[in-house]
N, C-alpha and C positions, 0 to 999 in steps of 0.2 A: 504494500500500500504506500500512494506518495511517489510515486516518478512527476516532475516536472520536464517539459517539454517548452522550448523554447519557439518563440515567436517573433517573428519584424523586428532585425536588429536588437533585440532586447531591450525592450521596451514592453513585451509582453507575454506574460508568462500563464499556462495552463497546468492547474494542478491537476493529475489524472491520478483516480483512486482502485481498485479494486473494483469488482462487481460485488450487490447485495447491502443490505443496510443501508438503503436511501438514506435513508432520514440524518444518519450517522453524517454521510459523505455531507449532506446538505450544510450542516451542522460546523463542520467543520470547513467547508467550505465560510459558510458565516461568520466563522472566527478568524480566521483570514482575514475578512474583509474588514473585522472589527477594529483586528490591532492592526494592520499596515493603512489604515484609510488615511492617515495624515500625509501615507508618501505617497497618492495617488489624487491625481486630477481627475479619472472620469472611471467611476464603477458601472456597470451594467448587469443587471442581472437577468437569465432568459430562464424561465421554465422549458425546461428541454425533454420533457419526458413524452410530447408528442412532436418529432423531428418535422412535420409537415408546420408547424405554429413557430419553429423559430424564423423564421423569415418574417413573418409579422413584426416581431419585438424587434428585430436587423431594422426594420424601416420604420420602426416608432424610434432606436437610437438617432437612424439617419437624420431624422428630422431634429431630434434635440440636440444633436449636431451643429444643425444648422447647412448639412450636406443638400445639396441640388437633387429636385426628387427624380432626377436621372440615373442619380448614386445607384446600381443597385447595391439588393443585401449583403453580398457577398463580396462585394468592393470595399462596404462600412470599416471590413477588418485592415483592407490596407489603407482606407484614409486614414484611420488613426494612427496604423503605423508611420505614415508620413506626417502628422504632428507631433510637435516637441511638447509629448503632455506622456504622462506616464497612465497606464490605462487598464483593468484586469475586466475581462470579458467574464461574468459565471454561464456554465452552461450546464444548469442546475438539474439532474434525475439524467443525462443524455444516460443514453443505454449503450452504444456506440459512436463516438466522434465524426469516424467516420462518415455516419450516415449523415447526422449534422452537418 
């Protein structure tokens, strides 16, 4: 449990946990977010447990963003990584990343 995988120059980082005990993963996922939020400019958090609904919450970011609603959702992750802002994506319950 606890492999971190790297993202856009490091700037962004995905904690990936084991399979089983949602709620656990969630959890600590949350406490993540709790103690480092002072070294982050932008959290986002996606219910991921239905892969077809994160594209929704990608294009409710885009917007609060302030991204062009051309952006698609799958662009959002490399706008961010082209700003100089520190940033953690949650992709909360996903089952597989992949499919996300």
């Amino acid at each position: 449990m606890g492999r971190m995988d790297r993202l856009d120059a490091g700037r962004g980082w995905v904690p990936r946990s084991g399979s089983g005990l949602g709620f656990l993963k969630s959890a600590l996922a949350l406490e993540y977010v709790h103690r480092h939020a002072a070294e982050l400019d932008v959290v986002w958090w996606v219910p991921a447990e239905r892969p077809e609904l994160v594209v929704d919450h990608l294009r409710i970011l885009r917007d609060a963003l302030g991204l062009p609603a051309g952006v698609e959702p799958a662009g959002v992750v490399t706008a961010l990584g082209r700003r100089e802002v520190r940033w953690l994506l949650v992709l909360d319950d996903a089952e597989d990343t992949e499919t996300v």
